[in-house]
N, C-alpha and C positions, 0 to 999 in steps of 0.2 A: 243682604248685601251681595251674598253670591250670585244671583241670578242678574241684578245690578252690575256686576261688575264682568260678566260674561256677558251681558245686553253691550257695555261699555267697548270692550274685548271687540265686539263683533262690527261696530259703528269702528273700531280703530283700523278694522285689517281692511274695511271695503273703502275709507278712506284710502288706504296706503294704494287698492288695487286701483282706485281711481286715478290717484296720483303717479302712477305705473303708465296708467292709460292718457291722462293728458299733461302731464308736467307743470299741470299748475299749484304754485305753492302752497293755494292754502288750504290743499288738501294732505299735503304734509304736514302743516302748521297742523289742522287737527287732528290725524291720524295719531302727534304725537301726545296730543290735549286728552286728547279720550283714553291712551293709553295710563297714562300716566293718574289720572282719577280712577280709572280700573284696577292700578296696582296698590293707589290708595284704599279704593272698596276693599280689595283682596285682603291685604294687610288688617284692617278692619274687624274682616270679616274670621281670620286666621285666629287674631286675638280673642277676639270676644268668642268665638268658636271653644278654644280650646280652655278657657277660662268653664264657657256652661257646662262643657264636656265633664270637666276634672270634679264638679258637682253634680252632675245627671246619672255618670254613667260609672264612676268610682266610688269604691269604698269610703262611705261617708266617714269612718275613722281613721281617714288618711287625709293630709292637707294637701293645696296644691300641688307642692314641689316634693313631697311625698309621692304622690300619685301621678308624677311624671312619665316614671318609666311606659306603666299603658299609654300614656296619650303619647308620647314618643313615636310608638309603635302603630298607630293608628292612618292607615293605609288612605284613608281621603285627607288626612291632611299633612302626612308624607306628599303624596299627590299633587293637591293647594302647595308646600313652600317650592314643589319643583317648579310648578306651571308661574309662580314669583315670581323663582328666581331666573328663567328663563325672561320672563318680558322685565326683571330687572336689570339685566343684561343688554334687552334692547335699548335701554335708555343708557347704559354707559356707551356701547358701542357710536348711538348719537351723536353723544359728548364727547370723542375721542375723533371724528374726524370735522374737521376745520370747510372745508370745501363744500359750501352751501348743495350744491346738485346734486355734489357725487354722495354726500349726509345722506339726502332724501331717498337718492335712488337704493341703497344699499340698507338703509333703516327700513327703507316700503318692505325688501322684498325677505329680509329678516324678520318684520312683522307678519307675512306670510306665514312663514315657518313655525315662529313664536305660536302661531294661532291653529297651526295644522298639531301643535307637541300639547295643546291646554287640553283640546278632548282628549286623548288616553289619560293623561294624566290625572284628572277631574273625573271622568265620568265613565271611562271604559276597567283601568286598569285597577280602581278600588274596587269595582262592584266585580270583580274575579276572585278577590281576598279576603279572608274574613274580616267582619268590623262591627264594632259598638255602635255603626249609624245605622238608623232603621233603612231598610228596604234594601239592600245590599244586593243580592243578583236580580232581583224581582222587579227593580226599575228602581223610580225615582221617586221617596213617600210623597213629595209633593204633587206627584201628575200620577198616583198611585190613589184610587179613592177608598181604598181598604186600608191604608196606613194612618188617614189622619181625618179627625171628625170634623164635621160640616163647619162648628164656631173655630175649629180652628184656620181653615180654609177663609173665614170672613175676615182674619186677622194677614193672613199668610198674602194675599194677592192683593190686597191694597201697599201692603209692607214693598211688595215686588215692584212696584207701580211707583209708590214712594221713593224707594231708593232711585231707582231705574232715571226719574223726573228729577231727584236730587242732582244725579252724576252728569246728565246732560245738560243740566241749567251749570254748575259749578264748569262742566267740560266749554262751553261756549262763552262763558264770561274768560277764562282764560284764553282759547282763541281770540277772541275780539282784544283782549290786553295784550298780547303779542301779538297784532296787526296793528296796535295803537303804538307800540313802542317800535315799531320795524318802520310805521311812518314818522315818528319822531327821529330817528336816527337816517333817514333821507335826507331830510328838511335840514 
């Protein structure tokens, strides 16, 4: 879901730059689609994350909410709720100005920023700190071919493929419903 939702992430900021560059709407319209399935994946991805975590990587005689306190503490997904709560932000800022143009114009170029603060957040400033995730300064176990064995690679890159095909078919059914209701409300 994370690579998904950072595939999501990337399709939302070059809509936004687009929408910078020609002022047409519906590249707003999906800048904000793809965002917002992206926060979804995130979310997703946070939970069930931190759920494997508290059984992979914790004292198996500790429950859950026992074994809080480490995953609390757990610097990629400290990381994950900043890089959230940042593009969760983006979407109230959205919803607080009324003024269709000046929305777009102001949302584009704060999706900018949102997307310039995800890498440290994600991917620069965990792997400086220690952590229970594999591959920690050493890169990234998944593009790492010494971290992770072949059947699991056969499992891992369709998974990425899969979510990646999920968020964009889900992100474009929701644009097209929001150009279907934006022409109902013309009419």
């Amino acid at each position: 879901m994370w690579f998904g939702m950072m595939i999501l992430f990337i399709v939302s900021v070059i809509q936004a730059i687009k929408y910078l560059r020609t002022g047409k709407h519906i590249h707003d319209i999906a800048s904000r689609q793809y965002a917002g399935v992206g926060i979804l994946f995130g979310l997703l991805g946070y939970i069930t994350g931190a759920i494997w975590m508290s059984y992979t990587w914790v004292d198996s005689n500790k429950s859950f909410y026992d074994s809080f306190d480490s995953i609390a503490r757990e610097p990629k997904l400290i990381g994950a709720a900043i890089a959230l709560l940042v593009y969760a932000a983006y979407l109230v800022l959205r919803d607080s100005i009324n003024d269709m143009d000046k929305k777009a114009r102001i949302s584009a170029v704060y999706n900018i920023f949102a997307f310039a603060m995800l890498f440290p957040s994600i991917w620069i400033i965990p792997r400086l700190l220690p952590s229970l995730h594999p591959g920690g300064s050493e890169g990234n176990p998944a593009l790492n071919f010494k971290d992770a064995s072949m059947n699991m690679r056969l499992v891992f890159y369709p998974a990425i493929a899969g979510w990646t095909l999920i968020g964009v078919w889900i992100s474009t059914l929701k644009i097209r419903l929001k150009l279907l209701n934006e022409q109902k409300m013309i009419q």
